[in-house]
Every structure is written in structure tokens, then in C-alpha cells.
C-alpha positions as semicolon CSV with decimal commas, in nm:
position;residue;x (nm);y (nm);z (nm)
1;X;0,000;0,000;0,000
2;X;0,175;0,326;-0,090
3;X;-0,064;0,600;-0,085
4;X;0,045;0,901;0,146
5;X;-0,155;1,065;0,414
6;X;-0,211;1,339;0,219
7;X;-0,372;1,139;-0,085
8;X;-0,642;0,987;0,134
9;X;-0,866;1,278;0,108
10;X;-1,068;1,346;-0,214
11;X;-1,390;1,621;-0,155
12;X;-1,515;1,599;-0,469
13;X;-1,559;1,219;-0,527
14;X;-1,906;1,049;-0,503
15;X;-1,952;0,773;-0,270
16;X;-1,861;0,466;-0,360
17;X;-2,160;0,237;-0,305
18;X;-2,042;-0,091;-0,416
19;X;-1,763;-0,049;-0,129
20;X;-2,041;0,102;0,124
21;X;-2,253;-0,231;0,023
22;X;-1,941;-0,474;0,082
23;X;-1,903;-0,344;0,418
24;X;-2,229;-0,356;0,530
25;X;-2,254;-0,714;0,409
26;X;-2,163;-0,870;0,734
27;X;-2,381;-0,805;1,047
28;X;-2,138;-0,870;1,318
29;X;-2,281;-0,712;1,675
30;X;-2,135;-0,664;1,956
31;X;-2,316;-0,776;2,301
32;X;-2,216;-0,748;2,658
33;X;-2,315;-1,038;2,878
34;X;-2,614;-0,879;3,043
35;X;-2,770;-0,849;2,668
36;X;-3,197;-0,933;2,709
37;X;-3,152;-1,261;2,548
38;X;-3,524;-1,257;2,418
39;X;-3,511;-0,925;2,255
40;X;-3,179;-1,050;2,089
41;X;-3,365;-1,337;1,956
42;X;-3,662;-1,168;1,903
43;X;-3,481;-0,840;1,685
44;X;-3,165;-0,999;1,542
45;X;-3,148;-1,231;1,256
46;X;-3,008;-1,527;1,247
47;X;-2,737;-1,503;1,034
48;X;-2,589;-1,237;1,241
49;X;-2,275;-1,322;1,413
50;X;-2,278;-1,211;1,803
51;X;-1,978;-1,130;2,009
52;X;-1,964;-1,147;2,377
53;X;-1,780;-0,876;2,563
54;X;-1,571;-0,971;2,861
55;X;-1,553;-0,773;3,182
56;X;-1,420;-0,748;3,567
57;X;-1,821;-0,714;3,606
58;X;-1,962;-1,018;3,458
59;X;-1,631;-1,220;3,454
60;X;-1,522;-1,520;3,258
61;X;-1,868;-1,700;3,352
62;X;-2,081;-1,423;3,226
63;X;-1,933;-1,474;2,898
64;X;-1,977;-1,817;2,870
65;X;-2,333;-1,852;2,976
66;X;-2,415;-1,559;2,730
67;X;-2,232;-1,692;2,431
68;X;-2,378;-2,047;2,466
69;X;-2,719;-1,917;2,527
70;X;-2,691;-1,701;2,232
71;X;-2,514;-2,048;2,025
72;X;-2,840;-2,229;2,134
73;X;-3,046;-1,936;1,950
74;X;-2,884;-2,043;1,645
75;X;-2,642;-1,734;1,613
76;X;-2,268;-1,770;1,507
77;X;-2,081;-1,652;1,842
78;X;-1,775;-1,519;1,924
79;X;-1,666;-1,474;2,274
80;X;-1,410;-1,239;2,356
81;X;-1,164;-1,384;2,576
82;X;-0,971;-1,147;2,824
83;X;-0,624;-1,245;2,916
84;X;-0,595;-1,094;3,223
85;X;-0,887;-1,245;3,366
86;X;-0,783;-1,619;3,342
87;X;-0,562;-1,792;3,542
88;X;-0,338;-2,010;3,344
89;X;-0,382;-2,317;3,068
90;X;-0,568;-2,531;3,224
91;X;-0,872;-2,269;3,295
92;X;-0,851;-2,196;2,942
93;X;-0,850;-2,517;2,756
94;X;-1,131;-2,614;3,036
95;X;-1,310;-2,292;2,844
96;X;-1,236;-2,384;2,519
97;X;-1,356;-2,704;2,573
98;X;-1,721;-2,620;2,640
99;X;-1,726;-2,385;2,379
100;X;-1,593;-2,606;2,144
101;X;-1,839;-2,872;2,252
102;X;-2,176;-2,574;2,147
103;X;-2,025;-2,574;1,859
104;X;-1,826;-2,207;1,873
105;X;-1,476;-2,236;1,687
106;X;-1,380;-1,833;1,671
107;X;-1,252;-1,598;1,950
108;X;-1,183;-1,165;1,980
109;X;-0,865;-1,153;2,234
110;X;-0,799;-0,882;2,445
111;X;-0,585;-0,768;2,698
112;X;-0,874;-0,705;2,945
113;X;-0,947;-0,427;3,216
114;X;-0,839;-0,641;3,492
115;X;-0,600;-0,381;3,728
116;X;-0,349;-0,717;3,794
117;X;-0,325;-1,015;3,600
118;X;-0,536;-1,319;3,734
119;X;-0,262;-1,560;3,658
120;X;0,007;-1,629;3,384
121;X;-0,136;-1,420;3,089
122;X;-0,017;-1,048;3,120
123;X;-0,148;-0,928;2,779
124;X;-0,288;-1,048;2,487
125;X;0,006;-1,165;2,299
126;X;0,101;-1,426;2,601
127;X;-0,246;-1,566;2,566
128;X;-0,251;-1,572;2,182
129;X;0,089;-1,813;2,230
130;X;-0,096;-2,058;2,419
131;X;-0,471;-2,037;2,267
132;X;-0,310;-2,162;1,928
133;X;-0,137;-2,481;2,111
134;X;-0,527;-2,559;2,167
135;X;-0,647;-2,908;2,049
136;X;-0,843;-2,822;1,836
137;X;-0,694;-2,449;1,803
138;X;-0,991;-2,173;1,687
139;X;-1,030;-2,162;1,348
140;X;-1,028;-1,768;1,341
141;X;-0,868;-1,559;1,590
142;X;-0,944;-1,135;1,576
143;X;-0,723;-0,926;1,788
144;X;-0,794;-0,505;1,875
145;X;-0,582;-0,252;1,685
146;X;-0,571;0,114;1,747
147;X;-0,539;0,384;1,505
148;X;-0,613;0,620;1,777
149;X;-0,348;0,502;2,074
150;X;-0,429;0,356;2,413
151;X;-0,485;0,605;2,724
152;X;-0,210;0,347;2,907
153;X;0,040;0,227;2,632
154;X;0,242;0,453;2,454
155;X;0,251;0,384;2,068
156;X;0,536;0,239;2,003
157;X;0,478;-0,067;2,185
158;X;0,142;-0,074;2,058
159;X;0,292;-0,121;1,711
160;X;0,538;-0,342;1,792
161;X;0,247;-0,562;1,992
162;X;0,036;-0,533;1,689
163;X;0,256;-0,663;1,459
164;X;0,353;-0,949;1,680
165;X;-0,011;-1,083;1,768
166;X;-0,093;-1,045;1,375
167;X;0,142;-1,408;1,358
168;X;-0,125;-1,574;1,561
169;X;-0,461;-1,380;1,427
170;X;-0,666;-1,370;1,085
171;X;-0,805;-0,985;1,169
172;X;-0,863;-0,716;1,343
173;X;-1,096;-0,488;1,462
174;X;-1,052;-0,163;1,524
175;X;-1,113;0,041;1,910
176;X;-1,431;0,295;1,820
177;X;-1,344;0,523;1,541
178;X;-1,530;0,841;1,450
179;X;-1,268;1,040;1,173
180;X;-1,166;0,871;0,807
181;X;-0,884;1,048;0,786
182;X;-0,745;0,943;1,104
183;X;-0,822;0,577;1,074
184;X;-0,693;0,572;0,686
185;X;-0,380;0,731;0,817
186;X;-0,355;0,505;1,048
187;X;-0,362;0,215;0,818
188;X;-0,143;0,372;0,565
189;X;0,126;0,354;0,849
190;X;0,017;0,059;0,953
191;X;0,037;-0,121;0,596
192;X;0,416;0,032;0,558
193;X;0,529;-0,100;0,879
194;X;0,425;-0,477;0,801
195;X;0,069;-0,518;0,897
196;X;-0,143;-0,697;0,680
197;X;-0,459;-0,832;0,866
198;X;-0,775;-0,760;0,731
199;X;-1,014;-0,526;0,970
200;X;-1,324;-0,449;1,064
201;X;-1,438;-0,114;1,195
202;X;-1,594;-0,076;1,537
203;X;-1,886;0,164;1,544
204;X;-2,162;0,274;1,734
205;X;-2,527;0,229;1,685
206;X;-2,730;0,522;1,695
207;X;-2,631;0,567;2,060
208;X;-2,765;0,900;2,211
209;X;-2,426;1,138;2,184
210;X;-2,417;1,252;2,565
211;X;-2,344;0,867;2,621
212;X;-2,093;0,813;2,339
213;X;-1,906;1,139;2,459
214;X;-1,847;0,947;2,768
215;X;-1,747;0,613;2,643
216;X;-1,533;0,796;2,371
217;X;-1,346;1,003;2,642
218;X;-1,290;0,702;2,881
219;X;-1,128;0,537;2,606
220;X;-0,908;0,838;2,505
221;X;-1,048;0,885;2,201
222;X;-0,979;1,276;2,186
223;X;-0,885;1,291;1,826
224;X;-1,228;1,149;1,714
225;X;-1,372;1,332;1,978
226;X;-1,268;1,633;1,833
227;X;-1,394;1,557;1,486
228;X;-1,724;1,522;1,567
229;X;-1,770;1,809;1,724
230;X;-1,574;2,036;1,421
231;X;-1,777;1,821;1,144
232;X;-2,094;1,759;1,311
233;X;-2,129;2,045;1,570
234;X;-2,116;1,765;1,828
235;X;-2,225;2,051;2,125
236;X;-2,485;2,227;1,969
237;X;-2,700;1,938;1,856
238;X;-2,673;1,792;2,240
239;X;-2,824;2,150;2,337
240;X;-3,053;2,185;2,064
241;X;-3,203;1,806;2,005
242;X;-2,998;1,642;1,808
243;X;-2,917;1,406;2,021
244;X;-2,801;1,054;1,845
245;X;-2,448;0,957;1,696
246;X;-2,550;0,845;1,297
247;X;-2,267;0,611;1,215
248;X;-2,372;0,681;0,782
249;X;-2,109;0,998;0,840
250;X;-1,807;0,807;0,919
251;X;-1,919;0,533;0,679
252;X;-1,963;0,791;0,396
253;X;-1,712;1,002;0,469
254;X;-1,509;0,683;0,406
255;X;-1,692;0,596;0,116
256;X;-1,587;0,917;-0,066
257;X;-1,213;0,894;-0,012
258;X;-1,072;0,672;-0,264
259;X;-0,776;0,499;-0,080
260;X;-1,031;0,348;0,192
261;X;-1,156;0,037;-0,066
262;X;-0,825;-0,064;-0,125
263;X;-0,728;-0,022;0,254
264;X;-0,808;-0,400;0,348
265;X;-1,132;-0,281;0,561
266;X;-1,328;-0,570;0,524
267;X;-1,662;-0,486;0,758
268;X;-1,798;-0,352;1,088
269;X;-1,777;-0,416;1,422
270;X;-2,081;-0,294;1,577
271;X;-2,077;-0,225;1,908
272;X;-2,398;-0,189;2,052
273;X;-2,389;-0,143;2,413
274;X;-2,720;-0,387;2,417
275;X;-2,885;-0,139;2,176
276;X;-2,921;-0,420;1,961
277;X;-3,220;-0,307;1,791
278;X;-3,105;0,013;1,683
279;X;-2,810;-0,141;1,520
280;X;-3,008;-0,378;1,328
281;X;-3,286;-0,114;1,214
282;X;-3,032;0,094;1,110
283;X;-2,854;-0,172;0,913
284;X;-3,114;-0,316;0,712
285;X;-3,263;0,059;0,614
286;X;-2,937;0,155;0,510
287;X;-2,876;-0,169;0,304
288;X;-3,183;-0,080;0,134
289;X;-3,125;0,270;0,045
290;X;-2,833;0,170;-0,113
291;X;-2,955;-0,143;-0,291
292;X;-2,744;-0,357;-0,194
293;X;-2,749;-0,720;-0,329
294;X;-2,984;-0,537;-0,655
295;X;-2,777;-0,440;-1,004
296;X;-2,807;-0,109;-0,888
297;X;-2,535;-0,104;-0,608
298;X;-2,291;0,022;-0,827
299;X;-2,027;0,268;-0,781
């Protein structure tokens, strides 16, 4: 990939539907383990794949008996495994096993929020090493990247972690993202440096914007932040009404830059926050209004 910062940004071209279409393909939600079960099954369709946050709050067991209950609803799930929350091997394979046995062969790693380590797995990377020694090992493995930093690990060692787990993973997804130009930058770097896993965006539903200032600022997410408020007039529309994030601008805005389709961006991440019906109603309106899947989703 060797198109420059600078060349990402192109005003003046239309939006490129085919590539809008492509990643909207995929319906790939994110749940936390507290998710209403019957308005998942109830709202979501079935060819949906469903990932299951882990957390101090709802532990390794919460994540479990969500993903299998979801697995038993028909869904394709992937739990998120947290390596600071287990213990050693032998919890994990024990964890594998029974997801294994429902039937679930693909796991999101993370580090975890865990203040100390339960066990032997410090970070991600140490728990990658072992999940792949796994009888029988996950057929597809996603790891987090972050075009925007980490509040607690300076960037340098996030790109040199990044392009260690990649060995062990088949993609990533990305932390929340809110600007094109930073994310495409991002990957332009990225790309130059050595990484080559396919990602997925992670975006909001239409989550009310008071609520996704908060989440956005706990994750450190000032330079996004900061967009939305210069493109969007983030402040005014929280005092005048306009109160809900609308994921189309990042999605267009991406849409019109021509670099993004050839980026290796392969789908979103949507994390809902258990607003799983406004993900989905937004999804399927906005796969219409395109026409996706008819002749007409052309570029």
C-alpha cells in the first residue's frame, strides 16, 4: 500500500456504493453479557454473528453462559476472551472445551481491564501463544488494533504488539473510530510497517451522543472526539435536540475517499452497548437505500 496521508482525502468524489454495500454485508454485533436474550432473539437475525464482551463485572462466567445461550439461538458466536482475567492453561483449555463442545470455533482476544493479571497471561500476545497450542486451536482468531493510541500504552509498543499478535490472528478490529482520515492514516502507516490483517471497523449504533461522549473520552479517544464536534457540531445538537451519533457519516465520509476500498477494511464491528435493535434497524434501512445485493449497487 503506498498511498500518502495526504492522498487519502478526495472532496469531490461520489460515494462509492459498491464499497459502502461490501461493508455492510456482514452483520457482526457486539453484546455485553447482560444483553436481554429474548429481545436478541426476538430483533436480530439469524445469520448475524454475536460477540460477547468480557468484563471485571460479569467475569469469565458471564461470557460463557451468554455466548452459549446465544449459540443455542442459532447465532454464530464469538466470545471475547480477556487475558488478564484467566488464570493459566488449564482454565482456558477447560473454556475452550465447552465452547468447542456448542459448537463455537472463533474468539476476539484482548488484553482485558483487569487492574493485575489473574494468573500467567499479562497481555494479549502471552495468551494468543498458548490459545493456538489448543487441540483443536480456533479456526479464526481477531485481535484489537488502534489507530487512535491507548490512554495506558504509549505507541510504540502498541505497534510493535500489533505486529507481533498479527502471527497468531486472521483480523482485526478496530477500538471505536469516528474520523476517516485518522483511521486511513492510520492504516497507511500501519500497511508500511508490516501489517497486513484484514479489519473491521468498530462503530456505534445510533447511541444517544451525551453517552458516546463518555465512552469515547474514557477510552481516550480525543482525536475522534474532536472531529465530531468540528464536522458535526457535536455541542450544539446535544443542546438543541440532536441528540443521536449516525454512524452513515463516518461510513460515507469513508466511502468518498478513494484509498479506503483498497485499505483491506473488510466490515464492521458494531458495538452496541445492548442497543441491539437500533443497530439492526439501522442496518437493514441503510442496506436498502443503497440497494445492496440489486444491479443497482454500483459505484
Amino acid at each position: 500500500m503506498t498511498d500518502s496521508p495526504s492522498s487519502l482525502v478526495s472532496t469531490e468524489a461520489q460515494i462509492d456504493t459498491r464499497f459502502l454495500c461490501s461493508l455492510l454485508r456482514e452483520l457482526r454485533i457486539e453484546v455485553l453479557p447482560n444483553v436481554d436474550l429474548s429481545k436478541v432473539s426476538s430483533i436480530v437475525p439469524r445469520d448475524a454473528t454475536l460477540t460477547v464482551t468480557s468484563s471485571p463485572a460479569h467475569g469469565v462466567e458471564g461470557t460463557l453462559q451468554t455466548a452459549l445461550a446465544l449459540r443455542r439461538e442459532g447465532y454464530r458466536v464469538v466470545p471475547h476472551l480477556a487475558a488478564r482475567a484467566l488464570r493459566d492453561r488449564s482454565q482456558l483449555a477447560q473454556l475452550w472445551h465447552q465452547y468447542t463442545s456448542a459448537g463455537i470455533d472463533e474468539v476476539f482476544v484482548v488484553g482485558g481491564d483487569q487492574e493485575r493479571p489473574a494468573g500467567e497471561f499479562p497481555n494479549s500476545l502471552a495468551l494468543l501463544q498458548t490459545l493456538v497450542e489448543l487441540e483443536p486451536p480456533p479456526t479464526r482468531i481477531g485481535i484489537t488494533a488502534y489507530p487512535e493510541g491507548h490512554p495506558h500504552i504509549p505507541n510504540d509498543v502498541l505497534e510493535a504488539d500489533l505486529l507481533a499478535k498479527q502471527a497468531y490472528a486472521h483480523y482485526a478490529i478496530t477500538q471505536l473510530v469516528f474520523d476517516p482520515d485518522a483511521l486511513l492514516n492510520w492504516l497507511v502507516r500501519s500497511r508500511a510497517r508490516g501489517f497486513t490483517l484484514p479489519v473491521y471497523l468498530c462503530l456505534p449504533g445510533t447511541l444517544r451522543l451525551d453517552r458516546l461522549i463518555r465512552i469515547g473520552m474514557s477510552l481516550g479517544l480525543g482525536t475522534s472526539l474532536r472531529y465530531l464536534e468540528k464536522q458535526r457540531g457535536l455541542v450544539g445538537r446535544l443542546l438543541t435536540g440532536g441528540l443521536r451519533y449516525d454512524p452513515g457519516d463516518l461510513l460515507d465520509g469513508l466511502a468518498r475517499r478513494p484509498a479506503a476500498a483498497h485499505a483491506g477494511i473488510v466490515g464492521v464491528h458494531w458495538s452496541s452497548f445492548n442497543s441491539v435493535d437500533s443497530v439492526v434497524h439501522w442496518v437493514l434501512a441503510r442496506r436498502e437505500s443503497l440497494g445492496c445485493g440489486q444491479e443497482g449497487a454500483t459505484a
